[in-house]
C-alpha positions as CSV (number, residue, x, y, z in Angstrom):
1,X,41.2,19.6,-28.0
2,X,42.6,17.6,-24.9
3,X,45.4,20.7,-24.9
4,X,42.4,22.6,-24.4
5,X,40.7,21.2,-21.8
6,X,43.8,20.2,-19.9
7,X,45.1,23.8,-19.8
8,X,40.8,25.1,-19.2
9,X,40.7,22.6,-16.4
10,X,44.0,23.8,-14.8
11,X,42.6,27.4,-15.4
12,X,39.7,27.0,-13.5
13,X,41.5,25.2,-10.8
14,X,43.5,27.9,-10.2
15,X,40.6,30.6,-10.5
16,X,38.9,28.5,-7.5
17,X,42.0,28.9,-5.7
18,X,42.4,32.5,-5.9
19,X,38.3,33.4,-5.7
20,X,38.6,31.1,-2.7
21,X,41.8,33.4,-1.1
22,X,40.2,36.5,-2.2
23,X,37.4,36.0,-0.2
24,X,37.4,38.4,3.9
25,X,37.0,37.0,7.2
26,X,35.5,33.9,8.3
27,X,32.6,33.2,6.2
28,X,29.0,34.1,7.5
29,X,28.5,29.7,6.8
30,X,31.1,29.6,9.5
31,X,29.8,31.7,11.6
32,X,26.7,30.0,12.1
33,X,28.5,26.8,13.0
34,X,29.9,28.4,15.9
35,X,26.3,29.3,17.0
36,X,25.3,26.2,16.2
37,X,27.9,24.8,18.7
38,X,27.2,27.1,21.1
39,X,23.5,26.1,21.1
40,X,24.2,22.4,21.2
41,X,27.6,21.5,22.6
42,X,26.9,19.5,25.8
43,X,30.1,20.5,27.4
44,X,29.2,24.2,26.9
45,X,25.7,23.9,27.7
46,X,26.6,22.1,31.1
47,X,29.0,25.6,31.6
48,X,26.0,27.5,31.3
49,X,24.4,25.5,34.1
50,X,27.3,25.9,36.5
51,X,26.3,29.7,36.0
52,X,23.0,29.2,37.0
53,X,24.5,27.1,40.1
54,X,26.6,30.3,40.8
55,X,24.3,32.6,40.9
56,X,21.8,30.5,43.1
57,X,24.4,29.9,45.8
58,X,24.9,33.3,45.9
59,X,21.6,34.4,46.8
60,X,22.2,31.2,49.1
61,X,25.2,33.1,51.1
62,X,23.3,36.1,51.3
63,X,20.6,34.3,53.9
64,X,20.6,35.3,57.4
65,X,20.7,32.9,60.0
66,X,17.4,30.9,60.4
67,X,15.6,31.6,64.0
68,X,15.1,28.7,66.1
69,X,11.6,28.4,67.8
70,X,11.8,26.0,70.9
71,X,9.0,24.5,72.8
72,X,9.2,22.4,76.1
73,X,6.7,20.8,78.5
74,X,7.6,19.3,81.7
75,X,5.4,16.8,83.7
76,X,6.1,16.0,86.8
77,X,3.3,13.0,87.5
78,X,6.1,11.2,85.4
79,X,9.0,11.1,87.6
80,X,6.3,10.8,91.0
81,X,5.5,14.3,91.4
82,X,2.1,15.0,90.1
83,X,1.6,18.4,91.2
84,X,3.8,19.6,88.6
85,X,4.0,20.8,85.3
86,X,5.7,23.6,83.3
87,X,5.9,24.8,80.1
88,X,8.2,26.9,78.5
89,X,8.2,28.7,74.5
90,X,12.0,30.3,73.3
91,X,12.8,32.4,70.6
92,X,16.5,31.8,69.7
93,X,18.4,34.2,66.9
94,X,21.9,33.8,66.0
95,X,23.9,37.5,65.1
96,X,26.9,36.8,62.5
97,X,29.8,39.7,64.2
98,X,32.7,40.4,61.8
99,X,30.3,41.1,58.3
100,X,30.6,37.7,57.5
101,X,27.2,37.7,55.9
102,X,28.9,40.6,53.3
103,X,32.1,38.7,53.5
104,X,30.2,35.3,52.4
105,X,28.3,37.3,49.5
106,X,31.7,38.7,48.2
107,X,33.0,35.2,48.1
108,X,29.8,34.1,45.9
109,X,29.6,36.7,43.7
110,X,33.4,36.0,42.5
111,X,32.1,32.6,41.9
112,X,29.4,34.2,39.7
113,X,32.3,36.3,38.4
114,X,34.2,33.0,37.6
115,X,32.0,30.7,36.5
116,X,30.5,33.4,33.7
117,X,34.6,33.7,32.9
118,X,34.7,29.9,32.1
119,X,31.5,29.9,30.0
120,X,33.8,32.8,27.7
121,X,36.6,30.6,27.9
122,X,34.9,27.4,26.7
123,X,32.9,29.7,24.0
124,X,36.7,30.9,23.1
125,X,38.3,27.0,22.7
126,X,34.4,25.9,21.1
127,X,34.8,28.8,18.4
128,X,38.2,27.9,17.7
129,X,38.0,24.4,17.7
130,X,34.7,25.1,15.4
131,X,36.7,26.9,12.8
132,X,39.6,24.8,12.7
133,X,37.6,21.6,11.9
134,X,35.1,23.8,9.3
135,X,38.6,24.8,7.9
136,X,39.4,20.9,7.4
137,X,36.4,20.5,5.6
138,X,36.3,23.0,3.0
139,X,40.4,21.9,2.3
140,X,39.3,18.7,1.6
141,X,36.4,19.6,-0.7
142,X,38.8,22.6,-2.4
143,X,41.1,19.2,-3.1
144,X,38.3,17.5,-4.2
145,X,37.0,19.6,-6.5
146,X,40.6,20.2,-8.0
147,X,41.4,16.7,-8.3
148,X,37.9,15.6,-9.8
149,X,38.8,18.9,-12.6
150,X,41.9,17.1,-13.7
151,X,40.5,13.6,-13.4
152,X,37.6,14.9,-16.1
153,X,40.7,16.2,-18.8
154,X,42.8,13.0,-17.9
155,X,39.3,11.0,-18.8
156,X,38.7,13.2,-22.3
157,X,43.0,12.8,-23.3
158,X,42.3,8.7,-22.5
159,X,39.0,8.3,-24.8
160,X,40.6,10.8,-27.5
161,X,44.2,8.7,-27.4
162,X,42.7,5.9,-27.3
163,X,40.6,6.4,-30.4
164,X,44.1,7.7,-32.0
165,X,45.7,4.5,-31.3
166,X,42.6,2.5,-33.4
167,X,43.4,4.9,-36.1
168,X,47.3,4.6,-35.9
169,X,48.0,8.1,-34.7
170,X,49.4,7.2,-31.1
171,X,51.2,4.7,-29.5
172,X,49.3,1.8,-26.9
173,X,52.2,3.3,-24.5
174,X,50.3,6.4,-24.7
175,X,46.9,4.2,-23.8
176,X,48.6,2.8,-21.0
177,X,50.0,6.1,-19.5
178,X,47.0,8.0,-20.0
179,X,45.2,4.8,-18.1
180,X,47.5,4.8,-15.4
181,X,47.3,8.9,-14.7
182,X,43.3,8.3,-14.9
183,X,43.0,5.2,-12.0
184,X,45.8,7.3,-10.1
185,X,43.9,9.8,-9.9
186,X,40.5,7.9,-9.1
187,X,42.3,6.4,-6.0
188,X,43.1,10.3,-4.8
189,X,39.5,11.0,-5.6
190,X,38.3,8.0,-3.1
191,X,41.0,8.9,-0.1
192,X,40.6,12.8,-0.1
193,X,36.6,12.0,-0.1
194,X,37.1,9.9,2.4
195,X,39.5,12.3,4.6
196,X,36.8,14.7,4.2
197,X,33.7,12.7,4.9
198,X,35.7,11.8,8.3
199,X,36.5,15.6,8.7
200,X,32.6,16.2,8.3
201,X,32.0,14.0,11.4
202,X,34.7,15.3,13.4
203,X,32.9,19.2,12.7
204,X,29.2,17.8,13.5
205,X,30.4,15.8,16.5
206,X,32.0,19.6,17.8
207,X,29.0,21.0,16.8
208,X,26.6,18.7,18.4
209,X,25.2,17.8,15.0
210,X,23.9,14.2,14.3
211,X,25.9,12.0,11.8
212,X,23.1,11.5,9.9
213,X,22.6,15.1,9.2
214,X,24.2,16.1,5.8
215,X,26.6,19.3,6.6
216,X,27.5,21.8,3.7
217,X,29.6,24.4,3.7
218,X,30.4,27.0,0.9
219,X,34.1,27.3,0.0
220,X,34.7,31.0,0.9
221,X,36.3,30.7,3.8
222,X,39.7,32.4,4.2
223,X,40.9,35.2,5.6
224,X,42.7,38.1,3.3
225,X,42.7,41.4,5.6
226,X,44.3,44.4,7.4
227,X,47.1,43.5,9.5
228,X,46.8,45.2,13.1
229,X,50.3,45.9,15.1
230,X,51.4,43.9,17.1
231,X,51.4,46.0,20.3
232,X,47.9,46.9,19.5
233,X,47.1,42.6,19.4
234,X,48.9,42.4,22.9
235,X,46.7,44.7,24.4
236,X,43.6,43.5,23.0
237,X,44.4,40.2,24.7
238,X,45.6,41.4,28.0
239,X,41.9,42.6,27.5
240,X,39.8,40.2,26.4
241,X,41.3,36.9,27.4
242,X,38.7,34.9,29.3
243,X,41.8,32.6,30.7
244,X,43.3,35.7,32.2
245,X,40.1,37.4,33.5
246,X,39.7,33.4,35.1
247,X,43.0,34.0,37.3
248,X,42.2,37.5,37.8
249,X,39.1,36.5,39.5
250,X,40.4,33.5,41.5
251,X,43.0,35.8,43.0
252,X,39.9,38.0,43.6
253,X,38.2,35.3,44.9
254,X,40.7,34.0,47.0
255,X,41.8,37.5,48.6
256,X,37.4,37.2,49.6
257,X,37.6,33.9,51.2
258,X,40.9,35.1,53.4
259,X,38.7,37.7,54.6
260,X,35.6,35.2,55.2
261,X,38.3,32.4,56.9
262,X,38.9,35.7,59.8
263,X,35.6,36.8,60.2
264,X,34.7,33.2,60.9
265,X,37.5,33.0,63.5
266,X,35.2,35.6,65.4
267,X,32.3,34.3,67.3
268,X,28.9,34.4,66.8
269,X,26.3,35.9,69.5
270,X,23.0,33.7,69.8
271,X,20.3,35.8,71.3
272,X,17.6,34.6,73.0
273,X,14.0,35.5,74.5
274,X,11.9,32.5,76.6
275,X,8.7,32.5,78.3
276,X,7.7,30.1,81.0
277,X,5.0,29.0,83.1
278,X,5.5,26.7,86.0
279,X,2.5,25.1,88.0
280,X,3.1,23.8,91.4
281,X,0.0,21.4,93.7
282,X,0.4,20.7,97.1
283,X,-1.1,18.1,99.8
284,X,-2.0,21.1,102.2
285,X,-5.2,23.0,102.4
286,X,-6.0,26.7,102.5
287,X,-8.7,29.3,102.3
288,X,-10.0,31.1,98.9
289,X,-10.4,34.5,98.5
290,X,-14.0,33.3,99.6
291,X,-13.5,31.3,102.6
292,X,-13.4,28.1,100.9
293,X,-10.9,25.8,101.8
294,X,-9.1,24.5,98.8
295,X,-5.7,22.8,97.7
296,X,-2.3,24.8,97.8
297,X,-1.7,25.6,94.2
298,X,1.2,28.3,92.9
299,X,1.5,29.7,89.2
300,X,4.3,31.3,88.2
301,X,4.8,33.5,84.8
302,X,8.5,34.3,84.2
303,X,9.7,35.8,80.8
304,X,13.9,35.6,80.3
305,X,16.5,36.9,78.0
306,X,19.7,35.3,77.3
307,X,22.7,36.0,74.8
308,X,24.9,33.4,74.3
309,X,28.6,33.2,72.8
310,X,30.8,30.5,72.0
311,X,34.1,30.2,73.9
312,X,36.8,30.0,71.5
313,X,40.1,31.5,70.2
314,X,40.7,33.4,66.7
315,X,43.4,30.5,66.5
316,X,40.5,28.0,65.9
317,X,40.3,29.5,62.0
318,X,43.7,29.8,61.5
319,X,44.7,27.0,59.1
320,X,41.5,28.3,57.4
321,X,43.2,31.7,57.1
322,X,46.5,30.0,56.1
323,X,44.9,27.7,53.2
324,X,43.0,30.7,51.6
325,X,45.9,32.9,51.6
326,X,48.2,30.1,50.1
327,X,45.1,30.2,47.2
328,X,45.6,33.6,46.8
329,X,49.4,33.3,46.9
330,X,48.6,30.6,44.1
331,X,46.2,32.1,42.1
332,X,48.3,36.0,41.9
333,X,51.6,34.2,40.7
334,X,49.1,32.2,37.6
335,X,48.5,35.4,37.3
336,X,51.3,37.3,37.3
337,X,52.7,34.3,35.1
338,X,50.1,34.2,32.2
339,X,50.8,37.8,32.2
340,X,54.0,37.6,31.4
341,X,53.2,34.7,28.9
342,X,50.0,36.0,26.7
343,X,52.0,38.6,24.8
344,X,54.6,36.2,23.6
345,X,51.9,33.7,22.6
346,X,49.9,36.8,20.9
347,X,53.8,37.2,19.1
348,X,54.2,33.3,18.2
349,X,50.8,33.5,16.6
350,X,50.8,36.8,14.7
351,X,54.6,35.9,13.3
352,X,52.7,32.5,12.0
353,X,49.6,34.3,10.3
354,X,52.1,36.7,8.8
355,X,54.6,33.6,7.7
356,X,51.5,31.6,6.3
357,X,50.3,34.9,4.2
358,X,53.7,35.3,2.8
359,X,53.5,31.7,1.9
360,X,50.1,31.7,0.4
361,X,51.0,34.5,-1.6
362,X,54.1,33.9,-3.1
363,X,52.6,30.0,-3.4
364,X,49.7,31.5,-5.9
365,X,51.3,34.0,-7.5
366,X,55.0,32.8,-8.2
367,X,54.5,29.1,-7.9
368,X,51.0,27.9,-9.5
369,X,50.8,30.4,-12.3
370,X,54.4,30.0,-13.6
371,X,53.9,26.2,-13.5
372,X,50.6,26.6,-14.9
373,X,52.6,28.7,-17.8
374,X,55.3,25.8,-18.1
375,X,52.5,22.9,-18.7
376,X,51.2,25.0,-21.7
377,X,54.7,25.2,-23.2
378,X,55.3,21.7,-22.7
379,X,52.0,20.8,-24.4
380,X,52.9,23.1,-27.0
381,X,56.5,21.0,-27.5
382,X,55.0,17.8,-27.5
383,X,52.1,18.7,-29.9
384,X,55.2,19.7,-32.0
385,X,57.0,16.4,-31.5
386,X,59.8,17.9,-29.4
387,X,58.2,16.2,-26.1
388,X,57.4,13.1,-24.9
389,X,53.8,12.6,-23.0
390,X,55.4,11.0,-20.4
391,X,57.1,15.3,-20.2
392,X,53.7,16.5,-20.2
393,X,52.2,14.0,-17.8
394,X,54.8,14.4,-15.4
395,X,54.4,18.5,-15.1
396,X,50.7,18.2,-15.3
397,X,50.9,15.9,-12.4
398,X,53.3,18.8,-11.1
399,X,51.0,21.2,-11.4
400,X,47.9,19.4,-9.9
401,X,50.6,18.3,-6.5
402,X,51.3,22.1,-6.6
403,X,47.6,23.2,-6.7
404,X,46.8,20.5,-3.7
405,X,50.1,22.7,-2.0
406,X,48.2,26.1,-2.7
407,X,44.9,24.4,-0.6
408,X,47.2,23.5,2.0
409,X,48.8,26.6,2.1
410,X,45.5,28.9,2.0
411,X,44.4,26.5,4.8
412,X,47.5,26.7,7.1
413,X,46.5,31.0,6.9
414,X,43.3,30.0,7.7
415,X,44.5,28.1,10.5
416,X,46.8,30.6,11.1
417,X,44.5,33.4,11.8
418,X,41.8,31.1,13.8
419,X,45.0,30.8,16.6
420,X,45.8,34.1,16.5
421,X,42.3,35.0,17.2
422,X,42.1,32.6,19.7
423,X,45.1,33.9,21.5
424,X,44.1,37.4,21.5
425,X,40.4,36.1,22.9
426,X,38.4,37.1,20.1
427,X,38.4,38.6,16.2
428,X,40.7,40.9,15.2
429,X,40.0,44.3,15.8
């Protein structure tokens, strides 16, 4: 009967295994962690706001130049001429020269441009860093479950030995080994539940989840699909990658402001319109229109226009001009660099997925299931007599090291394919 059980227990171990490897793309679970994230990471959430700055300050840059409305009164009883008094109203409008209202717009809507490029790239290092972690968990609870299987047949072989050794059938040795396998295997139990309890906060802390909030997942997440060409991954990322689109616009961005930094060097033209009244009284006397004699008074109504325009040099912008084309200088050899650089990261990562498929493969089907095949001989031998159970302990704890190896590995192609799809800037096509 323990035969049985051992070998039924080591079956359905490796059944989980393989339905767990079986299974396609990231899980739909998964999935709605990354939502989740998105929906309640801070640090993303604050991205989204710098969007919403963006595109305020450019509706900012496309104002015109306020008007300026100035009123004056003079009085001259103040300075001991009271027959005086004036008063004047101007209308004062400055005109941009050199487009720099269109020039200042082009600036701002890069920065739209841009900051809607770092919300993709933070969404691309939130997914990935979502998956990676979610990956973490379900490991863990793959090893969990495997481990807790083999500590239930170590628990039925130590109550059935030990009722052998009352009737004289085993040995106490056999007690003691079986007793020993049983607390080893407790003490696994306790640190791989802890190392995924701590995982489980590290995924709800990413996705902005309280600690308090219990967080399942369902262990059906690994990928098993098509493998796209290389050449066909490098162009998808030379694409898609928000990084690169980033540097793209910056270059963009700075090739605007070198163009705003000239037009600035041109000056502006303030026009102007002002109407004014002046009032004179004198100490003489003269005759009205009727006779009367009256004070000397005089009125005058004067309307002006004046255009006004600054005195300086296109040298006045010029370190403006330099430091925006050293930017763009800057921000086109990025460029040009990451360029060069995403298509041998796309290679690094595809040549890992690959390796850690090979490796998950050949680890299920030539590693588990042969050693799977030798613990039922060997528990055939020592049911004979020809074995010790020391023998058959010692490959059953082979086996159940080798099935923790076959998590490891179906979570390294996990892992895998979560960096390659972060270096080609999204899933693969």
């Amino acid at each position: 009967m323990y035969y049985q059980r051992l070998v039924g227990a080591c079956a359905a171990l490796i059944f989980l295994a393989s339905w767990a490897i079986a299974q396609g793309r990231a899980s739909s679970a998964v999935e709605e962690l990354v939502q989740i994230a998105l929906d309640r990471n801070q640090d993303y959430l604050a991205l989204k706001e710098r969007v919403t700055e963006a595109q305020a300050l450019a509706r900012q840059a496309g104002r015109r130049p306020s008007p300026t409305l100035e009123v004056e009164a003079g009085i001259g009883a103040i300075a001991g001429s009271p027959g005086e008094t004036e008063y004047s109203a101007g209308y004062f409008q400055t005109i941009e020269t050199g487009g720099k209202r269109q020039k200042r717009l082009a600036v701002a809507e890069k920065g739209v441009l841009l900051a809607q490029a770092e919300l993709q790239e933070r969404e691309r290092e939130l997914t990935f860093d979502v998956k990676v972690r979610a990956i973490a968990v379900l490991s863990q609870e793959l090893k969990l479950t495997s481990i807790r299987s083999v500590l239930t047949a170590n628990q039925d072989s130590y109550r059935l030995t030990t009722q052998r050794v009352r009737l004289g059938d085993a040995t106490p040795l056999e007690e003691q080994l079986l007793l020993a396998e049983v607390n080893r295997t407790q003490a696994l139990i306790i640190s791989t539940d802890a190392a995924r309890q701590a995982a489980v906060v590290e995924l709800g802390r990413v996705i902005g989840m309280p600690s308090a909030q219990p967080l399942t997942l369902n262990n059906d997440f690994n990928p098993d699909q098509r493998e796209p060409r290389l050449d066909e991954l490098q162009a998808y990322a030379l694409q898609h990658r928000p990084d690169l689109q980033i540097l793209k616009l910056l270059d963009e961005q700075a090739l605007a402001e070198t163009a705003l930094a000239d037009a600035e060097g041109r000056p502006d033209v303030t026009a102007s319109a002002r109407y004014t009244r002046s009032s004179s009284r004198f100490d003489q006397f003269g005759l009205s229109e009727t006779g009367a004699i009256v004070p000397l008074r005089d009125a005058d109504n004067i309307v002006t226009f004046g255009l006004s325009i600054p005195l300086f040099t296109k040298n006045r912008a010029q370190p403006a001009i330099d430091a925006a084309k050293a930017r763009q200088d800057h921000q086109t050899l990025r460029h040009e660099y990451l360029v060069r650089a995403i298509p041998q990261e796309v290679e690094a990562a595809y040549r890992r997925w690959i390796g850690a498929k090979r490796s998950l493969e050949l680890m299920r089907t030539g590693v588990v299931e042969l050693s799977q095949r030798s613990l039922t001989v060997i528990q055939e031998a020592y049911r004979l007599g020809n074995l010790r159970l020391l023998d058959v302990l010692n490959e059953q704890r082979r086996l159940a090291d080798l099935q923790v190896s076959l998590i490891d590995a179906q979570a390294d192609a996990a892992r895998a394919l979560a960096e390659l799809e972060r270096t080609i800037g999204g899933n693969l096509p």
